[in-house]
FIZA-443989 format. One record per atom (N, C-alpha, C, O): residue number from 1; atom name; x, y, z. Coordinates in steps of 0.05 Angstrom, whole numbers, plus 5000, padded with zeros to 4 digits. Each point is the difference from the previous one (the first is absolute). Layout:
   num   atomo     xx     yy     zz
   NUM      CA      X      Y      Z
...
# end
This chain:
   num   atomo     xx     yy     zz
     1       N   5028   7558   4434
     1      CA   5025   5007   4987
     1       C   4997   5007   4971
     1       O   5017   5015   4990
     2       N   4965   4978   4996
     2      CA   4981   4999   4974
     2       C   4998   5028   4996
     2       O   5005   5011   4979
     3       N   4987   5001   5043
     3      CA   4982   5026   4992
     3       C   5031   5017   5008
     3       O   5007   5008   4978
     4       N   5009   4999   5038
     4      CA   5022   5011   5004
     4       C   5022   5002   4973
     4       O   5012   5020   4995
     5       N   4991   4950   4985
     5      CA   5005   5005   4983
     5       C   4996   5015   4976
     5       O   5016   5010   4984
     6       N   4951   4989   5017
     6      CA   4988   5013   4976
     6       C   4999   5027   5005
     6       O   4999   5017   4982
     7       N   5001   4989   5042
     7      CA   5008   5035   5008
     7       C   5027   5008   4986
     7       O   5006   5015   4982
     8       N   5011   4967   5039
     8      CA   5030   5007   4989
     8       C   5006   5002   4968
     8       O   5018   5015   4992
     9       N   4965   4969   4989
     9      CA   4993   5002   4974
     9       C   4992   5021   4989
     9       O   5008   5012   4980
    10       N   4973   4994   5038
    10      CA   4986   5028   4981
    10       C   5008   5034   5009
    10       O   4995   5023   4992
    11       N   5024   4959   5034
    11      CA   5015   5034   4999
    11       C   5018   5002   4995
    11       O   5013   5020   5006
    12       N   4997   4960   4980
    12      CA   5040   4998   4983
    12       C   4980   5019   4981
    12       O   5000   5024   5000
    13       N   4984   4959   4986
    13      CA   4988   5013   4969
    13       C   4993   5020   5000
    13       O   5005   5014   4980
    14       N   4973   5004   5049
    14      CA   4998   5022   4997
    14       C   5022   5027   5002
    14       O   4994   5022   4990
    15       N   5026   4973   5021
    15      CA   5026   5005   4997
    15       C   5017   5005   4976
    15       O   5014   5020   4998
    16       N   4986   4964   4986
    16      CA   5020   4991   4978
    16       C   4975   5021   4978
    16       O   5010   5012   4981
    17       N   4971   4989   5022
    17      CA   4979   5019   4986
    17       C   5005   5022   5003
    17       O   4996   5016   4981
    18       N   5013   4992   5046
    18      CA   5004   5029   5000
    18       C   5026   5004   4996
    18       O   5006   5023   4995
    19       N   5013   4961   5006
    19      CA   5031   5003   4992
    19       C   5002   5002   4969
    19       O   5016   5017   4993
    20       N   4968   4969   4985
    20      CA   4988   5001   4979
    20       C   4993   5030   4986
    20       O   5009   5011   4980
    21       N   4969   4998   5044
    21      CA   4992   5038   5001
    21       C   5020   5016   5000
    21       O   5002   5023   4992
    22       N   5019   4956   5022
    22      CA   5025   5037   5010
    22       C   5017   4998   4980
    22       O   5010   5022   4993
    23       N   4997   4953   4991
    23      CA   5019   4992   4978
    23       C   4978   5019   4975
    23       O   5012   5015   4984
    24       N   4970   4984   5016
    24      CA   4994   5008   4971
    24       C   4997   5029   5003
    24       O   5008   5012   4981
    25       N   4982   5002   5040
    25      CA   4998   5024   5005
    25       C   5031   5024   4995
    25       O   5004   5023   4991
    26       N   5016   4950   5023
    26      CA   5030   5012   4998
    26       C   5004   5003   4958
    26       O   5009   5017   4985
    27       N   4981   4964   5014
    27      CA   5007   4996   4964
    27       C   4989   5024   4981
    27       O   5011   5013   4982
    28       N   4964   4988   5029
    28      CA   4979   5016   4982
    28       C   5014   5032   5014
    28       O   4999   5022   4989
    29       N   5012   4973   5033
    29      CA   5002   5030   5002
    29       C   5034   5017   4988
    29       O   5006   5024   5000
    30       N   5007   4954   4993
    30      CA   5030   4990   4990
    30       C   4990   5004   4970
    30       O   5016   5013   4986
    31       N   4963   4980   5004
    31      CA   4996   5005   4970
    31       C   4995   5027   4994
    31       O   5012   5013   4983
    32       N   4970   4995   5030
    32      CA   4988   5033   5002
    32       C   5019   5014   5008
    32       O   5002   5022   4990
    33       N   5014   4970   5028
    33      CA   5032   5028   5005
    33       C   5019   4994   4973
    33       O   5017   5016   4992
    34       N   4979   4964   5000
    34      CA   5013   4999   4970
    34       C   4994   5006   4984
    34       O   5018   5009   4985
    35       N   4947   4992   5001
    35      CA   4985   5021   4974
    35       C   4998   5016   5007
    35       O   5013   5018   4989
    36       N   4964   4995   5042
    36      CA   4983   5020   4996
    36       C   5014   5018   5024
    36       O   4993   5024   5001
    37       N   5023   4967   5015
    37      CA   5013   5016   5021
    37       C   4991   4994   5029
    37       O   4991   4979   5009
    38       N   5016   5046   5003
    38      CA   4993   4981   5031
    38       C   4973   5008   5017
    38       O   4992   4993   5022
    39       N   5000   5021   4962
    39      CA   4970   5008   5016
    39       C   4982   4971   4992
    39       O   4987   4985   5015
    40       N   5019   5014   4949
    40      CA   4978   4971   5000
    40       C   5021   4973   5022
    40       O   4988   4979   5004
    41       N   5034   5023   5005
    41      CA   5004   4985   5017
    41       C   4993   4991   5032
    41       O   4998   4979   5013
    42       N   5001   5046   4990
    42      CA   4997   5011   5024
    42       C   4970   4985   5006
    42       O   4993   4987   5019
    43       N   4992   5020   4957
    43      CA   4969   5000   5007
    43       C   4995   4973   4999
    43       O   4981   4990   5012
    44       N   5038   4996   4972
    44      CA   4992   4976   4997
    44       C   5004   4989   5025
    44       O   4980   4987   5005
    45       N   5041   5011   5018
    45      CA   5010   4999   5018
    45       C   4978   4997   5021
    45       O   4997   4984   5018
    46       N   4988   5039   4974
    46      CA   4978   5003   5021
    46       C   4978   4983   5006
    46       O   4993   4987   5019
    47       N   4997   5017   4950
    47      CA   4982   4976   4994
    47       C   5008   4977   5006
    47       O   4982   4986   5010
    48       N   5044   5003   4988
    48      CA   5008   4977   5012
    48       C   4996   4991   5029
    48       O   4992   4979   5009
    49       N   5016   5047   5005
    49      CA   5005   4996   5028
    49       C   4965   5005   5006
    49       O   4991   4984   5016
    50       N   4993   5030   4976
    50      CA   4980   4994   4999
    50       C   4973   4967   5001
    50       O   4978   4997   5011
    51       N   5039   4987   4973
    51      CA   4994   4974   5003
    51       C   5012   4988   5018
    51       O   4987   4997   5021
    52       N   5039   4994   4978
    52      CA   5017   4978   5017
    52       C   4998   5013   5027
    52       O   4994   4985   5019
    53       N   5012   5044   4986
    53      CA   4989   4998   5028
    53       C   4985   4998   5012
    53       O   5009   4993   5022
    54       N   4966   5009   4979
    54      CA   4980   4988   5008
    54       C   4989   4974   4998
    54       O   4986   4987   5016
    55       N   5025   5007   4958
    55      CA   5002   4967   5006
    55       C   5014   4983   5016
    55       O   4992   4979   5008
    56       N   5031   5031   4997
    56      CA   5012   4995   5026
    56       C   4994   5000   5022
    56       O   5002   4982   5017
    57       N   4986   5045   4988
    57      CA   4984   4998   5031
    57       C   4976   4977   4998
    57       O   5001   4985   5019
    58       N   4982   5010   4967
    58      CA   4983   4979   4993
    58       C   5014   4980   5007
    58       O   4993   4988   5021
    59       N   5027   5003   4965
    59      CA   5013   4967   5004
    59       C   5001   4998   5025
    59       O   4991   4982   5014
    60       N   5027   5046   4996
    60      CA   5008   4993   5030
    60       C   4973   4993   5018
    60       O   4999   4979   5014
    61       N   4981   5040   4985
    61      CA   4986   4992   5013
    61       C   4978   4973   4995
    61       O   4991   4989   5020
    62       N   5001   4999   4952
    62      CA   4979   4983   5004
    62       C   5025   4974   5001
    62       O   4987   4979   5002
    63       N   5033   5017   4998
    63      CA   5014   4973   5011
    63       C   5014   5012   5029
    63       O   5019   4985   5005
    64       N   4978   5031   5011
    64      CA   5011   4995   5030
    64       C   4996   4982   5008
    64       O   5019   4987   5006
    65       N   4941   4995   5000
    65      CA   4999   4987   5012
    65       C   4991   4977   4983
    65       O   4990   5005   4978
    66       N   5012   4968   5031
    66      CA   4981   4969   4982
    66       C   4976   5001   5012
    66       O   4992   5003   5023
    67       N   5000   4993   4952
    67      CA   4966   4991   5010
    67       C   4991   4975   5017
    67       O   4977   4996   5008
    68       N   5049   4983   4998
    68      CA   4995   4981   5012
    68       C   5012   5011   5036
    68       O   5002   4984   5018
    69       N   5003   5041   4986
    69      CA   5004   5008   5017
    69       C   4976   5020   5009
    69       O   4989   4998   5022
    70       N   5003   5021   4958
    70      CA   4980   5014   5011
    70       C   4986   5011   4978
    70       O   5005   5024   4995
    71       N   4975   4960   4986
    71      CA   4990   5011   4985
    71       C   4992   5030   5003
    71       O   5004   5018   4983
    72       N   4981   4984   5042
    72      CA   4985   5033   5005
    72       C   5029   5018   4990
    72       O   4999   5019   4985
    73       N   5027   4971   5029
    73      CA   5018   5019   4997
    73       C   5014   5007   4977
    73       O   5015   5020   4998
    74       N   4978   4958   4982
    74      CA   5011   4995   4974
    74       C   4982   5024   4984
    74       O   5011   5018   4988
    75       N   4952   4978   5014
    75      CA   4999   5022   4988
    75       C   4986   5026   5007
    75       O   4984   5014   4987
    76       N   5030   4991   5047
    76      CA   4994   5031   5010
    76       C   5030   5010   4971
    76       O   4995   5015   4980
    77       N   5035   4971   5026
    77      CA   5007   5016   4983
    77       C   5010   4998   4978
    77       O   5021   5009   4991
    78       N   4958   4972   4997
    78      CA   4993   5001   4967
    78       C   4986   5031   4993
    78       O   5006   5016   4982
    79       N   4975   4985   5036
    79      CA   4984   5033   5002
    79       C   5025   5017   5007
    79       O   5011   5017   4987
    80       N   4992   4978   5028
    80      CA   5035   5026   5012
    80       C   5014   5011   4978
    80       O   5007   5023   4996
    81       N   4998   4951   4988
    81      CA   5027   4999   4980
    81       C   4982   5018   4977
    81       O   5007   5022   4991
    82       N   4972   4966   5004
    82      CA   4975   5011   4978
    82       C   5001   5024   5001
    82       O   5011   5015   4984
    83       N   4977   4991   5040
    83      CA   4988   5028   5010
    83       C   5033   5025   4996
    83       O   4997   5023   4991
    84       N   5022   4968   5015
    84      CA   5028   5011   5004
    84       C   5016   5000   4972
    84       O   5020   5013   4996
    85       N   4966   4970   4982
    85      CA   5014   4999   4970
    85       C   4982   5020   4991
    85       O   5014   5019   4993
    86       N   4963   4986   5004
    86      CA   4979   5022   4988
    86       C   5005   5027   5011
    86       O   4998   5021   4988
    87       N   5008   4976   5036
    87      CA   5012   5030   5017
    87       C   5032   5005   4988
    87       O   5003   5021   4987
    88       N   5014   4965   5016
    88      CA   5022   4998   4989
    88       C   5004   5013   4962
    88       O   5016   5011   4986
    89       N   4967   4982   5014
    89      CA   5002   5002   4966
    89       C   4999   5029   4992
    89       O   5016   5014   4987
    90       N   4951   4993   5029
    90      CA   4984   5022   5003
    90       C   5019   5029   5006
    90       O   4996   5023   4991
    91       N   5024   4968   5026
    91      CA   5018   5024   5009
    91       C   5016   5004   4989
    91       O   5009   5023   5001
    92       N   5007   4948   4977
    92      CA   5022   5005   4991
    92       C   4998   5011   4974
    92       O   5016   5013   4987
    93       N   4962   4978   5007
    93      CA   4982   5021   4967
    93       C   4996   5040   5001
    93       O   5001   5017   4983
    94       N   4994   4983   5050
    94      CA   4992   5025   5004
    94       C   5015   5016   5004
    94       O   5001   5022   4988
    95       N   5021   4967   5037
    95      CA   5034   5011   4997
    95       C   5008   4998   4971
    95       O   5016   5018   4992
    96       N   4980   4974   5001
    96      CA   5019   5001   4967
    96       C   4989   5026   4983
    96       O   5010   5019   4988
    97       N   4966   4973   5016
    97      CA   4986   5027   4974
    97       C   5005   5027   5011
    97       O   5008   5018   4984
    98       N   4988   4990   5043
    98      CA   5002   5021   5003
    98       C   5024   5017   5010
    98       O   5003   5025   4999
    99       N   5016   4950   5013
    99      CA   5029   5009   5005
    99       C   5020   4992   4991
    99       O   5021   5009   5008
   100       N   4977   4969   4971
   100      CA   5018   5005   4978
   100       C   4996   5013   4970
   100       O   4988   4992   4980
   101       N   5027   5031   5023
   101      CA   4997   5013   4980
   101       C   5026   5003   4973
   101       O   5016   5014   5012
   102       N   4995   4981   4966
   102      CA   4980   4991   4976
   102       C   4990   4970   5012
   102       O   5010   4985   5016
   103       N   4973   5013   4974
   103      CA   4987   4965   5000
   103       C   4992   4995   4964
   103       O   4989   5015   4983
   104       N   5022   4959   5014
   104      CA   4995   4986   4977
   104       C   4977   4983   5015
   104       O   5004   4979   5012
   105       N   4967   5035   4983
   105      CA   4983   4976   5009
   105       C   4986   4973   4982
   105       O   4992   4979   5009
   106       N   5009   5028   4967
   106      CA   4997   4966   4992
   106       C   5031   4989   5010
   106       O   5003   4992   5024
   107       N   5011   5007   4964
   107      CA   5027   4993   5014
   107       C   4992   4981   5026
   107       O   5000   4976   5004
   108       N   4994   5041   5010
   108      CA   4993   4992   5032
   108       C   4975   4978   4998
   108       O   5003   4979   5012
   109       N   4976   5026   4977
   109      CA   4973   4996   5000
   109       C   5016   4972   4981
   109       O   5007   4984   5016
   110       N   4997   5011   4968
   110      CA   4999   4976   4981
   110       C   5032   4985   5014
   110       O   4999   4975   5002
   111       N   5019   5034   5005
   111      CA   5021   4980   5027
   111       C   4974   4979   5013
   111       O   4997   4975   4998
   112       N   4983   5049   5019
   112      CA   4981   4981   5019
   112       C   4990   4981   4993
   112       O   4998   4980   5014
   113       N   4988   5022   4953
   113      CA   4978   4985   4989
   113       C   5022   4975   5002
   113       O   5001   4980   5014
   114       N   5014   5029   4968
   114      CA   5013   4976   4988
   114       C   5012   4978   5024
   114       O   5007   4977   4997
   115       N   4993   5035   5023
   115      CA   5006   4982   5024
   115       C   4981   4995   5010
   115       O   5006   4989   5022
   116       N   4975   5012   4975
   116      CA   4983   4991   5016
   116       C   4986   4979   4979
   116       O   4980   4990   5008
   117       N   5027   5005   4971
   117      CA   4984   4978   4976
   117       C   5032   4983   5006
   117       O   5001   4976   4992
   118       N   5024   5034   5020
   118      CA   5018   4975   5004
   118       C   4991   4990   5021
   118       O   5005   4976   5001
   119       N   4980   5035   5023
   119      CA   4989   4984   5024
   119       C   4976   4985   4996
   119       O   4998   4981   5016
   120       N   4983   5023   4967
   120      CA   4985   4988   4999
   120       C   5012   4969   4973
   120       O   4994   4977   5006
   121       N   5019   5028   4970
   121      CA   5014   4976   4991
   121       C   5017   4993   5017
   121       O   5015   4983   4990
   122       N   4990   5021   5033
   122      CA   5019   4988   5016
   122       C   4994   4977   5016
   122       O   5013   4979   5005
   123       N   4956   5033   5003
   123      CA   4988   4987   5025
   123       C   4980   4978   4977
   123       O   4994   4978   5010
   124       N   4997   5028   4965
   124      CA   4992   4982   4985
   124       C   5006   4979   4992
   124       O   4986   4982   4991
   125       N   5041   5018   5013
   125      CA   5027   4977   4987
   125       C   5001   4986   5028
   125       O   4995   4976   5000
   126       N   5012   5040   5028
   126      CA   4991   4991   5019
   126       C   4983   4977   5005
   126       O   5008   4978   5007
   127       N   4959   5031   4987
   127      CA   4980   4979   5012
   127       C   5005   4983   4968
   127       O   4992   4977   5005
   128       N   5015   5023   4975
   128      CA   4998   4985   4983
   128       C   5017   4968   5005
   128       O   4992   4978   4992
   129       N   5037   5030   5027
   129      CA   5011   4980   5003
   129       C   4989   4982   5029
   129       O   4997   4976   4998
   130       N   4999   5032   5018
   130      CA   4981   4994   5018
   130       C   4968   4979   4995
   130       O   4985   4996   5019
# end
């Protein structure tokens, strides 16, 4: 029951991380339709959805199953989720550059960074209280 809890724990948190991603992405891209217009919004947008979606498909997949149920199955799709966030990413960078046209790409390019240094202080603060 130990180990069911600490799942249910760490996928409230991985959750509330990416709810975190979509709140700041909405903000940063709310600031940029307010100075710079809506292309640097737009792009920022992307870059956003660039992170949190694929982090999403990740969550979903490396908590489907407990490891006190089936480790093997816990991390075939830890790899799934892995393998499916790096492909995910990969397409949504590629769709963007070449079929959205204007593109603000730092815009886009620094939305990602900056979300992805909130996932990693996220998950830091994470194992810190743990």
């Amino acid at each position: 029951m130990n180990s069911d809890n600490e799942l249910l724990k760490n996928k409230v948190a991985a959750y509330r991380i990416i709810v975190v991603q979509v709140v700041i992405t909405a903000i940063i891209a709310l600031l940029l339709f307010m100075t710079k217009g809506k292309v640097h919004a737009y792009s920022a947008l992307l870059g956003g959805v660039a992170s949190f979606g694929p982090n999403s498909f990740f969550a979903r997949c490396a908590f489907r199953y407990s490891a006190a149920t089936s480790p093997s199955l816990v991390m075939k799709w830890f790899m799934v989720g892995e393998a499916g966030k790096l492909l995910m990413t990969a397409v949504i960078f590629g769709l963007s550059i070449t079929s959205v046209k204007p593109l603000e790409m730092p815009a886009m390019f620094l939305t990602f960074l900056f979300l992805m240094v909130i996932n990693m202080t996220g998950l830091a603060i994470l194992n810190g209280r743990q």
